[in-house]
KOLMAR-159915 format. One record per residue (C-alpha): residue number from 1; residue in one letter; x, y, z. Coordinates in nm, 2 decimals, m for minus. Example, Ala and Ser with C-alpha at 12.3 -4.5 7.8 and 13.67 -1.06 7.14 Angstrom:
  nr rest   east  north     up
   1    A   1.23  m0.45   0.78
   2    S   1.37  m0.11   0.71
//
This chain:
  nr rest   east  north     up
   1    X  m5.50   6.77   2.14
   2    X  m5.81   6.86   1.95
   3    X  m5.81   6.48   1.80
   4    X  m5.87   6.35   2.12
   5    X  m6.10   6.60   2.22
   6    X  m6.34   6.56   1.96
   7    X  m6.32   6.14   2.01
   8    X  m6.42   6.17   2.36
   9    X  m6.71   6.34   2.22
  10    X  m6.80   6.11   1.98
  11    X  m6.77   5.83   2.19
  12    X  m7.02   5.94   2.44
  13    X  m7.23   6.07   2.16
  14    X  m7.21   5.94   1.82
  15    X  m7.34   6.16   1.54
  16    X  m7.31   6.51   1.59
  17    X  m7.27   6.76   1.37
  18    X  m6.95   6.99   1.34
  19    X  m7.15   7.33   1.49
  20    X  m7.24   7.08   1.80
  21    X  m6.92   6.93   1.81
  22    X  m6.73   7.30   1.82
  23    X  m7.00   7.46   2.06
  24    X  m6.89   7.11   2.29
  25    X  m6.55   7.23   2.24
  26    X  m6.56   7.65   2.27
  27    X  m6.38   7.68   1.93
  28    X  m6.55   7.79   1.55
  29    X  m6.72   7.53   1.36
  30    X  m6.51   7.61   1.04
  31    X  m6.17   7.53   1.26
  32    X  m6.33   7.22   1.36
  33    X  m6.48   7.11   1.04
  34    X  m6.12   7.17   0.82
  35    X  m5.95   6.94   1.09
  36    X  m6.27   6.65   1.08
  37    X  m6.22   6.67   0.68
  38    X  m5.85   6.61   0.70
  39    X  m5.87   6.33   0.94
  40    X  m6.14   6.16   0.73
  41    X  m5.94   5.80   0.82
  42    X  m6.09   5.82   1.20
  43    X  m6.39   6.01   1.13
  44    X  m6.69   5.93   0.92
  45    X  m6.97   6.21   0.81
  46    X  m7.33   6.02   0.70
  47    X  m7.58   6.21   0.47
  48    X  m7.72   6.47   0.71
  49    X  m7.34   6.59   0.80
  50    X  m7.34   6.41   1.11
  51    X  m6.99   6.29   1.28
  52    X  m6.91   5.96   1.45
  53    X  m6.56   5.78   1.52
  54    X  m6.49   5.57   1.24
  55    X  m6.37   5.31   1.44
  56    X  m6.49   5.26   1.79
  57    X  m6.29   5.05   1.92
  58    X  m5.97   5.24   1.88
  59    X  m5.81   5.45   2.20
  60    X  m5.62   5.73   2.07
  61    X  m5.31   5.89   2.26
  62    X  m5.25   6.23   2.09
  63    X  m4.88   6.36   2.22
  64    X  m4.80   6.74   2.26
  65    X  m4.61   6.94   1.91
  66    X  m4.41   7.19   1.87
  67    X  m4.20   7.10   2.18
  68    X  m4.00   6.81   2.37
  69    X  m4.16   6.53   2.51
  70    X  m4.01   6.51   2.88
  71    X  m4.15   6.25   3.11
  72    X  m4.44   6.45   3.28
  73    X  m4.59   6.53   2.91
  74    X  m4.59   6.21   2.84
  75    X  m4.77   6.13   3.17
  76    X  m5.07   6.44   3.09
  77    X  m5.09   6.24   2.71
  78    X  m5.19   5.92   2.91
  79    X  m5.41   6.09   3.10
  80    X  m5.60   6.35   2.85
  81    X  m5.63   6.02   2.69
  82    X  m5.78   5.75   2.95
  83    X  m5.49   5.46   3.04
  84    X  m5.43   5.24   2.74
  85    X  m5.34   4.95   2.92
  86    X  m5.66   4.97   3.14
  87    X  m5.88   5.09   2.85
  88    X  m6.17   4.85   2.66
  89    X  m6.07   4.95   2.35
  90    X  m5.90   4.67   2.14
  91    X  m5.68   4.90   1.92
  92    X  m5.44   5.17   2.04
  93    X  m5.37   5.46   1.86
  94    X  m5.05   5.69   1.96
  95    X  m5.01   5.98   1.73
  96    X  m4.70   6.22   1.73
  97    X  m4.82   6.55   1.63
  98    X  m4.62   6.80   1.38
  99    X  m4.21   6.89   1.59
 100    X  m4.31   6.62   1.85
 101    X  m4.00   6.58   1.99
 102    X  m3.93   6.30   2.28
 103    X  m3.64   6.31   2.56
 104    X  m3.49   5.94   2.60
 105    X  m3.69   5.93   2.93
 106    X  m4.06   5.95   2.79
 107    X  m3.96   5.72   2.43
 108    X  m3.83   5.44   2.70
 109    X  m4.18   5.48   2.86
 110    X  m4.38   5.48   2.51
 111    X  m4.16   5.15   2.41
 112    X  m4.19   4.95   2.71
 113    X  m4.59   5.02   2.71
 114    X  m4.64   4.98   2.34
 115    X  m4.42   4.60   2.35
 116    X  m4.70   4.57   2.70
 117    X  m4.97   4.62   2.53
 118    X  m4.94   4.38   2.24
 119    X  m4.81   4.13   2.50
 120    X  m5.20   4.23   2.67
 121    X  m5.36   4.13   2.28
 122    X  m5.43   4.49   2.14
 123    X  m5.35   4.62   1.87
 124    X  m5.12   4.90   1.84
 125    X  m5.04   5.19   1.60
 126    X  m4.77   5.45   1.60
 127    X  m4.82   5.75   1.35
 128    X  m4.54   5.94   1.31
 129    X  m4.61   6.10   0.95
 130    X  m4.60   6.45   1.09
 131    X  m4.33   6.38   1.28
 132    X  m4.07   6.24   1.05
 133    X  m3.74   6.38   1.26
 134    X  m3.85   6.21   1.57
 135    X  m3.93   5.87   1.36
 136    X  m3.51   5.94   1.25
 137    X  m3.43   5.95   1.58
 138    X  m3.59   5.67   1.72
 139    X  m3.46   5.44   1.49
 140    X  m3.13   5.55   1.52
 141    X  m3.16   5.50   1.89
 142    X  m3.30   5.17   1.83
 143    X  m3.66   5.19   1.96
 144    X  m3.77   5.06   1.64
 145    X  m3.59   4.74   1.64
 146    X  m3.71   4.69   2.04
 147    X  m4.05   4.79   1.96
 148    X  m4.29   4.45   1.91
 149    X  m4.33   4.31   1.53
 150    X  m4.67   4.35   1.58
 151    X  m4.68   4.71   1.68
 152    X  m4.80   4.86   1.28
 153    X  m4.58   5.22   1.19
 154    X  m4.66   5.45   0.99
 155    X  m4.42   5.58   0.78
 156    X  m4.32   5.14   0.79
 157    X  m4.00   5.08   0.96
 158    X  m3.71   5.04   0.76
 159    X  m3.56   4.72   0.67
 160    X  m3.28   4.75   0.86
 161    X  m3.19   4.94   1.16
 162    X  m3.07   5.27   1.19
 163    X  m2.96   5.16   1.52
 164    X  m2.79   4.87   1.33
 165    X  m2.65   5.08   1.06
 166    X  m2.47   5.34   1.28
 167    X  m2.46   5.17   1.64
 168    X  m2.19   5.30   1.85
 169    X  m2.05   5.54   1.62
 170    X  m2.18   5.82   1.82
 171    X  m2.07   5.89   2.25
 172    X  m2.35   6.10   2.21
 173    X  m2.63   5.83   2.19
 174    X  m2.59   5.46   2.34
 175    X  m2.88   5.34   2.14
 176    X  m3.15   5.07   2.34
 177    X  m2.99   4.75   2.49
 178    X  m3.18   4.45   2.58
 179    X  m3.20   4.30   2.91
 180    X  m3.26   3.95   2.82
 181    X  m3.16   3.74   3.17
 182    X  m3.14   3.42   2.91
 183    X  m2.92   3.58   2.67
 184    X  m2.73   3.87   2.87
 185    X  m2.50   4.09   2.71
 186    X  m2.31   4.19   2.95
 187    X  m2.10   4.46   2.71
 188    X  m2.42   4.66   2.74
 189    X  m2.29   4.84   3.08
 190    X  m1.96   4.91   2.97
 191    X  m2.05   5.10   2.63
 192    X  m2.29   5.31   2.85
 193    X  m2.02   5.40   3.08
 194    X  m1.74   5.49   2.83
 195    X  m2.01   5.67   2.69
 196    X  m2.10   5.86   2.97
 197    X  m1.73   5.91   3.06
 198    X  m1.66   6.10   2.76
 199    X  m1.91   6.38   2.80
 200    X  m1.87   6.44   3.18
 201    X  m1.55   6.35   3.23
 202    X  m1.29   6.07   3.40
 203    X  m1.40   6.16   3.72
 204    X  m1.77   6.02   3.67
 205    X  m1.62   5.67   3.57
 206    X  m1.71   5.51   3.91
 207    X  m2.04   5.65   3.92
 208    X  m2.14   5.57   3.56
 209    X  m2.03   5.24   3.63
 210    X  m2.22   5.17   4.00
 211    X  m2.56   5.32   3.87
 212    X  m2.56   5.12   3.53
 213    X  m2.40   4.80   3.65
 214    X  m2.63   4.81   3.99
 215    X  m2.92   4.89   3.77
 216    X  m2.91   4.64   3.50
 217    X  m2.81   4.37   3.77
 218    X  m3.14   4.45   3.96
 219    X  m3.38   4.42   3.61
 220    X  m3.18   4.10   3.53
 221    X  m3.23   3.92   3.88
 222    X  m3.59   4.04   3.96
 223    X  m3.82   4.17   3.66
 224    X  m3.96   3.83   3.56
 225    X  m4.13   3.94   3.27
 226    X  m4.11   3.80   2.95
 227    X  m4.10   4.15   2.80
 228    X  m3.68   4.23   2.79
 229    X  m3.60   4.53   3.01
 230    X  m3.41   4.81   2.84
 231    X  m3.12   5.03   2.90
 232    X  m3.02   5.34   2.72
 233    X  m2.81   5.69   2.76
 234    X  m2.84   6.03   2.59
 235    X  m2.62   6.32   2.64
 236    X  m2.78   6.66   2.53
 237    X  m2.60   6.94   2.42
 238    X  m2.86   7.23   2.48
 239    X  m3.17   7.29   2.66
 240    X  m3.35   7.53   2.97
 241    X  m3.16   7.33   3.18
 242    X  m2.81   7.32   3.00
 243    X  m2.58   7.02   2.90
 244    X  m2.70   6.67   3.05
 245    X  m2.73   6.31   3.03
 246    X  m2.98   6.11   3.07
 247    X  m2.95   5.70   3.16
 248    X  m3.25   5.49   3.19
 249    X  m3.32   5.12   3.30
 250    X  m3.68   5.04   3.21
 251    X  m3.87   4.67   3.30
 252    X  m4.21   4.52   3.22
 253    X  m4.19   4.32   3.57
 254    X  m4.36   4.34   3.90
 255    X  m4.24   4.69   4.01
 256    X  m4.01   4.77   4.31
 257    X  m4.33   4.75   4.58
 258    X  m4.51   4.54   4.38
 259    X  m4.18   4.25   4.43
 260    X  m4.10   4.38   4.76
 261    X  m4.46   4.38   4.94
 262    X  m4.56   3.93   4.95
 263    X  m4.21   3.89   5.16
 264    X  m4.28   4.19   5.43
 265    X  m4.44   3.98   5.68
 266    X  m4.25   3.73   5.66
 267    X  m3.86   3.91   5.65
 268    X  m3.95   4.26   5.72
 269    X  m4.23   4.24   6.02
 270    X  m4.10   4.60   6.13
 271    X  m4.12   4.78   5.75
 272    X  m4.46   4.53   5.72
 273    X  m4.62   4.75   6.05
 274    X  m4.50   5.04   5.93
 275    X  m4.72   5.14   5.64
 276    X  m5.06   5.08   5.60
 277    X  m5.04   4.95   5.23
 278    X  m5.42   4.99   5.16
 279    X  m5.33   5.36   5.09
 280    X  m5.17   5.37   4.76
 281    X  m4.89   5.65   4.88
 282    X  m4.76   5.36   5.13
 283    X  m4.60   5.21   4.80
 284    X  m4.42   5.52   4.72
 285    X  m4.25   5.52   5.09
 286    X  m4.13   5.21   5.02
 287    X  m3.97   5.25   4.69
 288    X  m3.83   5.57   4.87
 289    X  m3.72   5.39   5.17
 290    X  m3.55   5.13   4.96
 291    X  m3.37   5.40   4.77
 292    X  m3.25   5.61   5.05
 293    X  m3.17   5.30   5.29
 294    X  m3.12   4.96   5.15
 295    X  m3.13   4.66   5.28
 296    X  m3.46   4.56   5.16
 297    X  m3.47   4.27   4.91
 298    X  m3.65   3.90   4.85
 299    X  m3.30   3.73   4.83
 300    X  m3.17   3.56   5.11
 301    X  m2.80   3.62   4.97
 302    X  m2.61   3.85   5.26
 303    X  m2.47   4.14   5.10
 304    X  m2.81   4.23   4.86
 305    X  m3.06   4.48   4.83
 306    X  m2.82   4.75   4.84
 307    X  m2.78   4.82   4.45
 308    X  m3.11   5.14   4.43
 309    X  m2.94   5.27   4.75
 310    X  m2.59   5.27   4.59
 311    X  m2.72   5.44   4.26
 312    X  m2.92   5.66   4.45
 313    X  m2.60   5.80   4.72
 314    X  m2.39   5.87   4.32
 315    X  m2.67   6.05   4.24
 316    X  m2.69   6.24   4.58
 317    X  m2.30   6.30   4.52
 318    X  m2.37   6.47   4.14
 319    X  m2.70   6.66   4.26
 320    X  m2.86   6.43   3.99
 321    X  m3.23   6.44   3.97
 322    X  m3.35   6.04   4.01
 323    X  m3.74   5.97   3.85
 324    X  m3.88   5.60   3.93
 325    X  m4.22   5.52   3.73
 326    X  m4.40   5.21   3.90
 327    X  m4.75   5.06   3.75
 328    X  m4.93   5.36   3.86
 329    X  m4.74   5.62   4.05
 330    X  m4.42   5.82   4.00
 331    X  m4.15   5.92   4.28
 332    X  m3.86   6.17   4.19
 333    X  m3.59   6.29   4.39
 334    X  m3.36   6.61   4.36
 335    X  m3.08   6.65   4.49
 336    X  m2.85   6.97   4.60
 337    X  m2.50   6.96   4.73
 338    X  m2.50   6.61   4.78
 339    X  m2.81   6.58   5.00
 340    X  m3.21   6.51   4.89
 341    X  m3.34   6.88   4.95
 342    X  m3.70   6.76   4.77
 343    X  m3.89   6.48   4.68
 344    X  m4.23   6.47   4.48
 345    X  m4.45   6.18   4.38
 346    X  m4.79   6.14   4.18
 347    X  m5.04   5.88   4.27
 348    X  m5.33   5.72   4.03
 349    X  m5.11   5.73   3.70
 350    X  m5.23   5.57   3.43
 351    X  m5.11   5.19   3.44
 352    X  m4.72   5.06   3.31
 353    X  m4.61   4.77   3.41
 354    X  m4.27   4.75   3.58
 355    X  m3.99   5.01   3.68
 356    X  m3.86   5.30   3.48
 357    X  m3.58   5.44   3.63
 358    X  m3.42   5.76   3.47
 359    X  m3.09   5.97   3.60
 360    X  m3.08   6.31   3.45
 361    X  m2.70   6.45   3.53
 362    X  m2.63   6.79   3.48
 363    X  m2.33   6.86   3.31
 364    X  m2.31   7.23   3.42
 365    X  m2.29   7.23   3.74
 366    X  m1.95   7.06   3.79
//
């Protein structure tokens, strides 16, 4: 993280030299000198050997190498960093570091605030040149084809789609689907669920089918955005926690409180008294509440507002572990032998628009 490090320097003070810089920094000058020299593109030196940022008005997110990318690294980038999305900076830099390696559920985050981003007017950047693998996979997954026109990659994206070449060829990968509520596809929920079906089994049709049906329904009916949500599945083969699969359902809307919060007075008096929502964890009870109860929703239709509580009873019933990212906070449930044994949550993230929802099934364990 050393490139971000040494920005945060040179933002606050422009124009030291590399001994000052490394003395800021606890490493040797020579270690930091070799890396200014070979990022000469974002650093400039001026005739007394003195370092500033070659541009300033960039914002640089540098992710972790030489491991996989879960969620929670992806959150520690954003904030080693400074939020992007609540940053001055006009330009926004993301940089995946040599064997950077992302799980579906942190590249659904990256895409969806990338695609906000441009939609806020910046300008955004993905570097992937020392991480040429991850670029593969991403395209074959289809995050490059989802990602805005406007976002600039380096290597350039292909022509044409990976995702495009080789979509569905593979029940391993269900590359990114669009939620677009004025031109639905609704095929998307079935290809997931076959998919899902033939790594875990004919007994998991029903609850591949109720979490990704409920799901996609809910980002159709109430993200108003006019960023598409996304929709996408993963099974993995290996890793510390063994064979799993993981779905996601991703908006740029309003969030689960944030929709949820204008109509408590008014249909919800009781839940309106119950929290106090000038405290910022009174949001993450009621995502929490919706999820474990129901019955909360801004539709008058009888019958709604029971689609998180349905996904989230299949996941009780698989001990799946259930993470929901809203604009600034995070709440994740686990659950063992079919009842929530622990729930975390993490307040004053850095800001993404919308809901991220991701199921991580382990395959192991039935």
């Amino acid at each position: 993280m050393m490139l971000n490090e040494i920005k945060k320097i040179l933002l606050e003070t422009p124009g030291l030299k590399g001994r000052e810089i490394a003395k800021r920094l606890g490493v040797q000058k020579k270690e930091v000198n070799s890396f200014l020299s070979k990022h000469v593109g974002e650093f400039v030196k001026d005739n007394n050997h003195c370092w500033s940022i070659l541009n300033a008005n960039e914002r640089c997110v540098e992710f972790e190498g030489d491991k996989w990318v879960n969620a929670s690294s992806f959150e520690k980038s954003l904030v080693d960093a400074g939020s992007p999305l609540e940053s001055e900076q006009t330009e926004i830099l993301f940089v995946l570091p040599n064997k950077c390696s992302m799980l579906l559920d942190a590249a659904t985050r990256l895409l969806a605030l990338c695609n906000q981003l441009v939609w806020q007017g910046r300008k955004v950047t993905i570097d992937f040149r020392e991480s040429e693998d991850t670029f593969s996979y991403l395209d074959r997954i289809g995050f490059l084809k989802h990602l805005n026109d406007s976002v600039e990659v380096f290597p350039c994206k292909p022509l044409i789609s990976r995702a495009d070449r080789f979509g569905a060829n593979s029940d391993a990968v269900v590359e990114f689907g669009e939620i677009n509520p004025d031109d639905l596809d609704e095929s998307i929920p079935k290809q997931l669920k076959n998919s899902f079906v033939s790594h875990a089994g004919s007994e998991y049709s029903n609850t591949a089918f109720t979490i990704i049906s409920e799901l996609y329904g809910n980002v159709r009916d109430h993200s108003e955005s006019p960023i598409p949500g996304l929709v996408g599945l993963q099974y993995y083969k290996k890793g510390p926690k063994g064979p799993h699969i993981q779905t996601v359902i991703s908006d740029s809307g309003k969030g689960i409180a944030g929709t949820l919060k204008p109509i408590l007075d008014d249909k919800y008096p009781l839940i309106a008294k119950k929290y106090d929502f000038t405290k910022p964890e009174s949001d993450v009870y009621l995502v929490k509440e919706v999820f474990n109860k129901g019955h909360i929703t801004q539709t008058d239709d009888d019958g709604r507002g029971l689609g998180l509580k349905r996904s989230r009873d299949v996941a009780a019933k698989y001990d799946a572990a259930v993470s929901i990212r809203q604009e600034t906070f995070e709440l994740v449930l686990l659950f063992k032998d079919g009842i929530l044994y622990k729930d975390t949550y993490s307040l004053n993230l850095p800001r993404i628009l919308g809901t991220h929802i991701c199921f991580d099934f382990l395959l192991d364990a039935r």
